[in-house]
N, C-alpha and C positions, 0 to 999 in steps of 0.2 A: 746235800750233794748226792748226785745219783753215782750210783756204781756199777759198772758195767764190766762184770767177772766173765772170762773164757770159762767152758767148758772142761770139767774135769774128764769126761769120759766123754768117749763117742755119743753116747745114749742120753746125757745130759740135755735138759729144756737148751731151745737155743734162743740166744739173746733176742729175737725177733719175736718168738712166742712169749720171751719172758716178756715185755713190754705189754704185750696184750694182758695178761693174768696177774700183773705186779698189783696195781689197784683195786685186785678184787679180794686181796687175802687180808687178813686180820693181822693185829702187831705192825702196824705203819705209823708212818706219824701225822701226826696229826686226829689221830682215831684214840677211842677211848681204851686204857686198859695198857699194857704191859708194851714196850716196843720189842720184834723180835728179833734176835740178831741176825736171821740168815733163812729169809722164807725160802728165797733162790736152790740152797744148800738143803732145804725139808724137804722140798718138792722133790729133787735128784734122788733123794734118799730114799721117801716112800717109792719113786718109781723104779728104782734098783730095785727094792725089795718086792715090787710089784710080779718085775720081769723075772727076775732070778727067783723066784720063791723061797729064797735062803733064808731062816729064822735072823729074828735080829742083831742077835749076837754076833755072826756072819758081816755086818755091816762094815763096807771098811769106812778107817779110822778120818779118811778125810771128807765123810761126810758127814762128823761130828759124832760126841756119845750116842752110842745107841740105846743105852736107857730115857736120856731125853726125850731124843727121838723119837720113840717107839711111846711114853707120857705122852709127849705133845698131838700123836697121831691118836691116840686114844680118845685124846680130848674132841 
């Protein structure tokens, strides 16, 4: 079932672009390896942190752990 989440901030990917880029990330289904819960929600994050330069820790809470986050971006 697709899901189709509003934008938490101004600055959030918008549903149009997400549609272009959703098939091209890893953690889907049907692809090998782990499913992820919320590419949507990684992508908003690392680009928060992109534009703010705020250290991770910084990260707010509704764009998920920032430990995760900050692993999963590593990887």
């Amino acid at each position: 079932m697709k899901e189709n989440r509003k934008a938490l901030h101004r600055h959030d990917i918008s549903d149009r672009l997400w549609e272009k880029i959703e098939g091209l990330l890893p953690g889907r289904a049907g692809k090998q390896g782990r499913m992820a819960q919320d590419n949507r929600r990684f992508i908003n994050a690392v680009s928060w942190i992109i534009r703010t330069g705020a250290p991770w820790r910084d990260l707010p809470p509704e764009y998920g752990d920032w430990k995760n986050t900050h692993r999963w971006f590593c990887r």
